[in-house]
N, C-alpha and C positions, 0 to 999 in steps of 0.2 A: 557887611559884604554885599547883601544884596541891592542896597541902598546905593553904593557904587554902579555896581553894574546900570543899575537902571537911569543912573544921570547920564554916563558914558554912554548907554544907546538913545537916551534923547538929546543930546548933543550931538551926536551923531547923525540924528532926523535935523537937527534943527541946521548943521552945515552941509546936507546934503541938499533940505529944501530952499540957503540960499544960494548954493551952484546952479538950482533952476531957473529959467527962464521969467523972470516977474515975479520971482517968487513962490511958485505954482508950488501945486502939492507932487509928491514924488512920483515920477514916471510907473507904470506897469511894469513888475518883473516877469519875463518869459525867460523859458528855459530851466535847467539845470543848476543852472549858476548864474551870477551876476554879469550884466554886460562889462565888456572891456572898454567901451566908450560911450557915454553919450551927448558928444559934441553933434550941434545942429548943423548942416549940412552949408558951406560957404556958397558963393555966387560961381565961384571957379567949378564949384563940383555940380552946379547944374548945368553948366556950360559942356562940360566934359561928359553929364547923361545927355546932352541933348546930341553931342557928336556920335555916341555910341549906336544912340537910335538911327540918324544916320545912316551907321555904317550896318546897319541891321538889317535895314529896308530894301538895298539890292538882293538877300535874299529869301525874301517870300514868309519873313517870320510872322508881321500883320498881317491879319485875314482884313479885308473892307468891309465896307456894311454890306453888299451885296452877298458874297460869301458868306455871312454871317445870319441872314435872310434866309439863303438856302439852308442853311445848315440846320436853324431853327425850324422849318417846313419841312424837312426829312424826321427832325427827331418828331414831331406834330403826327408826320405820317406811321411812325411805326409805333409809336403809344396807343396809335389807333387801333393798328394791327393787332396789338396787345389786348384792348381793352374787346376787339371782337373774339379774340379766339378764348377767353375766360369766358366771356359769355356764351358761346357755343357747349362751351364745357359743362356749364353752370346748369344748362336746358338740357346735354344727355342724365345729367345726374338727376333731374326732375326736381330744381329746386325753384319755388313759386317766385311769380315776377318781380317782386317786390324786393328778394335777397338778389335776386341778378343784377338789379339796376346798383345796389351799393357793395355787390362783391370787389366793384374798381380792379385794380394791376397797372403796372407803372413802370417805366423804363426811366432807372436814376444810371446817369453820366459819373463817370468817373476819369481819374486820370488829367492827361492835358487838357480836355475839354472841364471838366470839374473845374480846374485850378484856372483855368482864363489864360491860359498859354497854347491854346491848341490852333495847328496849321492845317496839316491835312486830315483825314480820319476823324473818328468818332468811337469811342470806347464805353458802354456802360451794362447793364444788369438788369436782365426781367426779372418783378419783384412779383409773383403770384400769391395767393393764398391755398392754404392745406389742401384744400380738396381738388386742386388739380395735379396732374401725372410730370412726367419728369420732363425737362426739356426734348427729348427727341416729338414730342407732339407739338412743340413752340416750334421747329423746325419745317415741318411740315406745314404746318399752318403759312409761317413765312412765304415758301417756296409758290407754295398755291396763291396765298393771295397778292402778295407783290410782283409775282415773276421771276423771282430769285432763283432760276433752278442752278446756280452755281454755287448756292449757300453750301459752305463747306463747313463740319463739325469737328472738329477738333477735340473726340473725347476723351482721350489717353493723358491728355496735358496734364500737369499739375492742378491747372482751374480752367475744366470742358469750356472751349468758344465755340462758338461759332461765328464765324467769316464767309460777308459776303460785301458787296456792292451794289449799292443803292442810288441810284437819280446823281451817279458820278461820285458818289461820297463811300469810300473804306470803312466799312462797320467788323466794329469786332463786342461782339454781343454773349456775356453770360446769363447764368440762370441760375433763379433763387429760390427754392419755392420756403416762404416762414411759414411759424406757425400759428397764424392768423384767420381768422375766418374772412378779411375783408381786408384790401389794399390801400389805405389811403390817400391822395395827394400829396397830402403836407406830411408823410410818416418821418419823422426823426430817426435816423439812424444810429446815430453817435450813441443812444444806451447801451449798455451790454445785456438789457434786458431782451432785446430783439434776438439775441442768440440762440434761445432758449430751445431745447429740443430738433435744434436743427442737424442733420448731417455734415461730417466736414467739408464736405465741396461745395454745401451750399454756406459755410460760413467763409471758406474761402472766396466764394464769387462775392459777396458781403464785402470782405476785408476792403477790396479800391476804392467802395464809395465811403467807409465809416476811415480809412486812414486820409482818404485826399482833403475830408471835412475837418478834420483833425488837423491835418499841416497849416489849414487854413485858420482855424483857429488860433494855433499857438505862434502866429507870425504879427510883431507888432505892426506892420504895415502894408497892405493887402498888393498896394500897385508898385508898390516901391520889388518887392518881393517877385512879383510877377516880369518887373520887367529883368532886372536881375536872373532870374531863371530860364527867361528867354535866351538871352547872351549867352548861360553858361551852355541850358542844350546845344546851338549854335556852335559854342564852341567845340563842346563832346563831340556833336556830328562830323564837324570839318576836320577832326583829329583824331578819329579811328576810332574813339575809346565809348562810342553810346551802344552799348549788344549789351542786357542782361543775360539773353543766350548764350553769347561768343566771352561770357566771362568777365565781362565788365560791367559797367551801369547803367540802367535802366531807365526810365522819366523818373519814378518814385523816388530812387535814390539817388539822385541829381538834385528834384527837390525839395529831401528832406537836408542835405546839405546847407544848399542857398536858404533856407530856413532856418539853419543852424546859427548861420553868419548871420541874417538878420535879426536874429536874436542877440547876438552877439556884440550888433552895432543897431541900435533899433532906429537910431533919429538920421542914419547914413542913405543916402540918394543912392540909386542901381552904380553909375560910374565906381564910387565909392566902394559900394558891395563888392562889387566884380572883385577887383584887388584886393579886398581884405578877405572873399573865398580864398583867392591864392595865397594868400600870407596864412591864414589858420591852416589849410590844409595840405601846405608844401613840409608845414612843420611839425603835421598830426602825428604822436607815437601809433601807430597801429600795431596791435591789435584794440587799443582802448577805443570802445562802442561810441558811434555818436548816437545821442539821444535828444529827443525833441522835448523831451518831459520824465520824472522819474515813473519807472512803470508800476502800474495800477494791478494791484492784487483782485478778485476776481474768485468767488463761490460756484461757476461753471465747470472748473476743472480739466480748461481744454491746456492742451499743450503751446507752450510759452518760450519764447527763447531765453536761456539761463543758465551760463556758465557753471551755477554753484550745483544745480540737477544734475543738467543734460551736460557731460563728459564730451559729447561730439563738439557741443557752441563754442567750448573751450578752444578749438582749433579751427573758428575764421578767423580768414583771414586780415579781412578787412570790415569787421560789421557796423552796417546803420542798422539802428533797430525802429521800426515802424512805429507808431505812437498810439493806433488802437488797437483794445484787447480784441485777439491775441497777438500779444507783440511779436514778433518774425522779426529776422534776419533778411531782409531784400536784398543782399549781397552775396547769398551764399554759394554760388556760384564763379567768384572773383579767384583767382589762381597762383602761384607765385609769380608768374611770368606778366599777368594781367595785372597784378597790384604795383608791380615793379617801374610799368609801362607807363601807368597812371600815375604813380607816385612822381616821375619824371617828367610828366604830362604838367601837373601841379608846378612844379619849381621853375618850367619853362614860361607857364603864363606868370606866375611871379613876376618874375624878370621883362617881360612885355609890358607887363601891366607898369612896371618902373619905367621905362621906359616912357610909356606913355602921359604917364601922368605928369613926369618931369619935361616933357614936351620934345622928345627924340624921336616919339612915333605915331603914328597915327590908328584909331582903332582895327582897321583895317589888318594891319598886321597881325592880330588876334586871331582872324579869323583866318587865316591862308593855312590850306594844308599841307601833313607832312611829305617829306618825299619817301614814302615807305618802299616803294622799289629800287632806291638807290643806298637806301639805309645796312642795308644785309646783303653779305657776300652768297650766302645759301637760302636757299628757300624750298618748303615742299608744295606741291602743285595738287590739291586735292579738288579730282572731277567725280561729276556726276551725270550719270545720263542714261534716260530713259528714254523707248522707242515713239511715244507718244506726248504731245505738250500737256493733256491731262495726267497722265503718270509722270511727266518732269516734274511738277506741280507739286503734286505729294510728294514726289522723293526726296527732291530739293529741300523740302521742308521737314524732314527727317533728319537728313545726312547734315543739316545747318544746325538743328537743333543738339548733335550729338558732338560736333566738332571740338567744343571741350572736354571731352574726352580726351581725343587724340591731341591735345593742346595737354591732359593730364598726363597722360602716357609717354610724353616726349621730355617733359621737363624732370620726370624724372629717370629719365638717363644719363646714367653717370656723366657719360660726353655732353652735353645737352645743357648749356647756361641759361638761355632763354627760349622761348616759342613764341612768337607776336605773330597773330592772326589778324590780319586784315578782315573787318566788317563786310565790305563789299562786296560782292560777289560778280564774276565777270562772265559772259557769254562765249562758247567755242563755235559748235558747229549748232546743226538741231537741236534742240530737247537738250541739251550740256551744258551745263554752270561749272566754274572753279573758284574755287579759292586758295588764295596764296599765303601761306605763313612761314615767317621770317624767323632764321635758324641762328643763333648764336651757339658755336662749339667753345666746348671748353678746352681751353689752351694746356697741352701736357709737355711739361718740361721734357728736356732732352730728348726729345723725339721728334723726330724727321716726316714719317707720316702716321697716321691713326687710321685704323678699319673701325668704322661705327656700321654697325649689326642692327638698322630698327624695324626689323622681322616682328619681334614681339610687337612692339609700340604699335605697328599698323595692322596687324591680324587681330589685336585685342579689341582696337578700333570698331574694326569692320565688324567682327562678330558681335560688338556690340549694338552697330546700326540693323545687321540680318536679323538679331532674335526679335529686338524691336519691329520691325517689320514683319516679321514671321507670327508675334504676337497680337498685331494689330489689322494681319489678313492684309499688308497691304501690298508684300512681295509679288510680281507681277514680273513677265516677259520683259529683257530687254534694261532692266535696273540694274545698274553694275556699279563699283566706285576704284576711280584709280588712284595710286598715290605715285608722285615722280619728285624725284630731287633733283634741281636742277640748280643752276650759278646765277647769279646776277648777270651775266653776256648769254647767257640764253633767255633770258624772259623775252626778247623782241618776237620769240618765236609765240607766244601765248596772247602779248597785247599789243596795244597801239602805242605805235613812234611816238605818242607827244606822252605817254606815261614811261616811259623806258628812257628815253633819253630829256626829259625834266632835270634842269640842275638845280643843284642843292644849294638852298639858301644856309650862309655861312650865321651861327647864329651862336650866342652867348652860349645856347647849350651844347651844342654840336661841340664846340670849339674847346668847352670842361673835358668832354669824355673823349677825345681824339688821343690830344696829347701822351695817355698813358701806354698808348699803343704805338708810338713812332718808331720809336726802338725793338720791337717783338722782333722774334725770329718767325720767317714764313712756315708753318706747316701743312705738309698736303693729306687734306682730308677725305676719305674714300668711303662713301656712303655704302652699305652695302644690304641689298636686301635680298632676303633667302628665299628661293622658290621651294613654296611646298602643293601640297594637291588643288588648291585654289590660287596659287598664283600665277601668271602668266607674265612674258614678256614679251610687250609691245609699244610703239613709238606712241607719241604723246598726241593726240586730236588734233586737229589741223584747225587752228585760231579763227572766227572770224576775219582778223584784221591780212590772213595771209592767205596770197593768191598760191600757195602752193604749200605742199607740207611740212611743219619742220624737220629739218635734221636731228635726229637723236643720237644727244650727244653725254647722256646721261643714261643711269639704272632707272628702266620706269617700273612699276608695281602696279598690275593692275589685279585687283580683285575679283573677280570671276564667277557666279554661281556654276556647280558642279559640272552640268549638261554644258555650258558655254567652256570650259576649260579643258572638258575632257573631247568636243568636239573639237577644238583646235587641235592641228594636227604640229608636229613635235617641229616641223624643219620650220613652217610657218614662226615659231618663236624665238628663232637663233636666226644671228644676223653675227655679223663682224661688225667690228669697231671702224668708224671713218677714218681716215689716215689722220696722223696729226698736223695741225698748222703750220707753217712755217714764215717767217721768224717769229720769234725763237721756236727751234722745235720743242713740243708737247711727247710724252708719251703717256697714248692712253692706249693703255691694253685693252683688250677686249676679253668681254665676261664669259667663261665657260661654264655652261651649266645647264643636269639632264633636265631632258625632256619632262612636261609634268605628270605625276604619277598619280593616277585615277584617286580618286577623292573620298574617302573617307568617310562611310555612312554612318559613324559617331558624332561627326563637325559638319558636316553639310550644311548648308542653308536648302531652301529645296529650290529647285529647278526653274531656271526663265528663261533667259536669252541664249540666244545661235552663238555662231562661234564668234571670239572676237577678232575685228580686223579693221586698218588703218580708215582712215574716211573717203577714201580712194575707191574702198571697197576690196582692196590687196590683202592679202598678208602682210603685217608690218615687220619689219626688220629691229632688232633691237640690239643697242650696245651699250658699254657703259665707259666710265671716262675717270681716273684715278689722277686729278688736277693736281699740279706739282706748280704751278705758277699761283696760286692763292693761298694767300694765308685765311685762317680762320677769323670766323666772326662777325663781327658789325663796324663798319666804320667809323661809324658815330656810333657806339656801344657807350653801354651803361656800366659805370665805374662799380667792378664788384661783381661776382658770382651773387643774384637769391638764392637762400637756402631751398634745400631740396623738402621735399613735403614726403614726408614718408606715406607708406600705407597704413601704418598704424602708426600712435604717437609712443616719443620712447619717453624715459624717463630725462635723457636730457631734453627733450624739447620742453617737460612740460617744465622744466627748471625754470628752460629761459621766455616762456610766455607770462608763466610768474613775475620773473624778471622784469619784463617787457611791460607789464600791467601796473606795476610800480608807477606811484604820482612824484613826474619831474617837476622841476621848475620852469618849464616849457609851457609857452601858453596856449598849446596843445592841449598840453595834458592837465591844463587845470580848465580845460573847458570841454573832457572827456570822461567820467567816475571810470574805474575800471570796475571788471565785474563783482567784485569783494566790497565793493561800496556799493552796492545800485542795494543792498538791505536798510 
């Protein structure tokens, strides 16, 4: 019996080595599993990477050599920076000249810069030795000898940055300290011996350079991969979906992806790549992990992502898992509404990319963005604004960081089919950002109108952005956040005429999810938001792009600290309803509701800004508008309710993740283990 087997696997060497090229010996296996192809790449399909590039080049994704000069001269400058302020250290601690000169310290790049994909910015990790103190003295030292006094630290993060702006270039810089007596040049990272005794932030600030070395590693084709991952970023960018913040993906998990596929197809050209990302991933069963490698056991004992443990990992949504220990989840952030978004994302470049290649489109078409304002009937308006552009700064970068949240809180409302959250953020008046996400309602049989109630959704929100704030010292005069629900024929009041009135390209995808909804019956949806001691009613900021204010013509929500709500005076927040249009007439009643009742020193946030009022400097009038001419939803909507994400998981979910983890005959899922397999 054994004697069989072993003729049958060198037969098997022996007809695989004459399907190679000259007879060569057998290609490198990467990956998990075997590749799905390793045909060598035709004349057509460098034809087709060289149109790609191309169409790449209009925007800005090559750096030149001159950019590349400078880039290299900045990172020059701050190594330097580095290697003085160790040594400063080195001479209070009185240690003889001799250990000063090879104490060394070192700034290793990670990220897009690491991986040779990087446009703008610069990402990487001061590497010290033991005997220096924590980053807040790397910061100082900064500020002092560059001139950096804008250097901003970010220590509440998951992995403390600090951000700042150097000789024109976006630096985003962590800190390591190992535990080493000495830095050196050439230090190898990729051991897990380097770990050793270190605290978890400093093995997280670690984690971007020892994973991005990694990806690089386990990719059979270094340029081939690189330009590939260009395209895709590019394409994430121009289509909403690149915010590991805002719940989607990140550089990392984009490309441990295109990583994926190149493993997948190792002898395939980028053109090629591109399309068969979309073919694997239009058809990936999620939740089953993508992995770059199986994961490496490890005598450290640090925490690991792993279904068969940790009970939580069992419920991402969509996991890539990182490839150096400690393996993580880079997705864990991704939402039902954000995975939905994406998953639909995937199936639409599919179909381009068919298109393309069969010679119906040009690559150009890839990259045109969605019409996300024309996409959704409803939308909610969430502002922010602070009395000062240094406190816009910080606040902005709180209330963005927190937005999935309120992206979590919304989807799960009974009424609530989807939440898509636009990335971008757009300017109002002074110091004010918004952001716009798009509302699919859940359609209820025989029923005429719905009152949807997201009082909860948006006060859970907020009090989630104040304690933050409240915790981080950085609550301040004049910070406030609104939320408004407004229609798609009101957005002109927020943005500019060429995003507002942008038509919609009629598209394969579009054209799927329409039809299910020809036939629906119109239902009128009445957003309703409940004033309590922190919320106020008032008209919506007055847009950059409008010489006059808008009409409020919806419920707006504005969140308040205490002093600011309670100094608004009561007539100041009631207003009547604008008459309704005609033709056809509308009827919008107008909202009735008391005055707000002094606040609550159990829930308070503590005390900032004056009263609030219009950007006029008035009192704003406020009404609200129970629309009887729209039906619910998305136009182009997505075939199917996502399941709702409970708070806890029940026992039928974990059935059907079970389920779900099951190996199809999908070639998804045979180039995914699920987590019962990864032993």
């Amino acid at each position: 019996m054994i004697i069989c087997v072993c003729v049958c696997v060198c037969f098997d060497c022996r007809l695989l080595r004459s399907n190679m090229p000259g007879g060569q010996q057998p290609q490198k296996h990467y990956g998990i599993t075997s590749a799905i192809s390793l045909a060598p790449p035709r004349d057509i399909d460098h034809q087709y990477t060289q149109k790609l590039c191309d169409a790449m080049k209009p925007f800005g994704v090559f750096e030149d050599e001159e950019e590349l000069n400078h880039r290299l001269a900045v990172l020059g400058k701050l190594n330097n920076f580095v290697k003085e302020w160790i040594a400063e250290i080195s001479e209070l601690k009185n240690l003889p000249p001799s250990a000063i000169s090879c104490v060394g310290g070192k700034i290793f790049t990670f990220g897009s810069y690491r991986l040779g994909v990087h446009t703008k910015g610069l990402s990487g990790v001061v590497l010290a030795p033991m005997l220096l103190c924590e980053s807040a003295c790397w910061r100082e030292h900064l500020s002092r000898g560059s001139g950096q006094q804008s250097a901003a630290a970010v220590e509440d993060a998951f992995v403390p940055v600090i951000k700042f702006k150097f000789d024109g270039i976006e630096i985003d810089l962590l800190f390591a300290r190992l535990a080493l007596q000495s830095i050196p040049d050439n230090l190898d990272l990729r051991g897990d011996s380097i770990l050793r005794n270190l605290d978890i932030r400093c093995i997280r600030s670690l984690n971007g350079c020892r994973v991005t070395d990694e990806i690089l590693y386990l990719v059979p084709n270094k340029e081939n991969f690189r330009l590939t991952l260009r395209a895709i970023k590019l394409w994430a960018k121009r289509r909403g979906i690149y915010s590991n913040m805002l719940g989607f993906l990140g550089g990392v998990s984009w490309a441990m992806l295109v990583a994926r596929t190149c493993q997948l197809y190792p002898n395939a050209v980028a053109a090629t790549l591109v399309h068969k990302f979309f073919l694997v991933f239009s058809k990936w069963e999620w939740p089953n992990p993508v992995l770059l490698k199986q994961p490496e056991e490890s005598n450290l004992n640090l925490p690991v992502w792993d279904p068969r443990v940790n009970p939580s990992d069992r419920y991402h949504l969509m996991p890539i898992i990182t490839p150096a220990y400690p393996q993580q989840n880079s997705t864990y952030n991704v939402s039902t509404s954000t995975r939905t978004i994406m998953s639909e994302e995937f199936k639409y470049g599919l179909s381009v990319t068919d298109e393309i290649l069969q010679g119906k489109a040009e690559w150009s078409k890839l990259f045109e963005p969605p019409s996300f304002f024309q996409k959704y009937k409803h939308y909610i308006v969430l502002t922010a604004s602070a009395s000062t552009e240094e406190n816009h700064l910080e606040w902005i970068g709180l209330v963005e960081s927190k937005i999935r949240v309120l992206v979590g809180n919304l989807e799960r409302n009974e009424y609530i089919t989807l939440a898509h959250v636009n990335p971008q953020s757009f300017p109002g008046n002074d110091f004010v950002s918004m952001w716009f996400i798009g509302i699919i309602f859940k359609k209820v049989e025989n029923a005429e109108s719905v009152n949807i109630d997201l009082t909860y959704d948006i006060q859970s929100f907020t009090d989630t952005v104040y304690r933050q704030a409240n915790n981080i010292n950085m609550l301040k005069d004049g910070m406030k956040i609104e939320a408004t629900h407004v229609k798609k024929k009101q957005l002109h009041q927020y943005l500019p005429p060429e995003l507002v009135q942008k038509k919609k390209r009629v598209s394969l995808w579009s054209l799927s999810h329409t039809h299910t909804h020809t036939h629906t019956q119109s239902v009128t949806v009445c957003v309703v938001f409940n004033r309590s001691s922190r919320l106020s009613l008032r008209p919506p900021v007055r847009c950059s792009w409008c010489r006059t204010p808008p009409v409020l013509t919806s419920l707006s929500l504005s969140l308040l600290l205490p002093a600011a709500a309670a100094a608004v005076p009561p007539s100041s927040c009631l207003g009547t309803a604008p008459p309704p249009r005609a033709p056809p007439p509308l009827k919008k009643p107008a909202v009735k509701a008391k005055p707000p009742s002094p606040p609550a020193s159990s829930t308070a946030p503590p005390s900032s800004s004056s009263s609030s009022s219009s950007s006029s400097g008035k009192p704003g009038a406020a009404s609200s508008s129970s629309s009887q001419d729209e039906s619910n939803g998305l136009e182009d909507s997505v075939n199917g309710a996502p399941a709702k994400r409970p708070l806890s998981p029940t026992q039928e979910e974990q059935a059907k993740r079970h389920k779900e983890s099951e190996v199809s005959s999908n070639p998804a899922s045979q180039t995914s283990p699920t987590p019962s397999q990864e032993s």
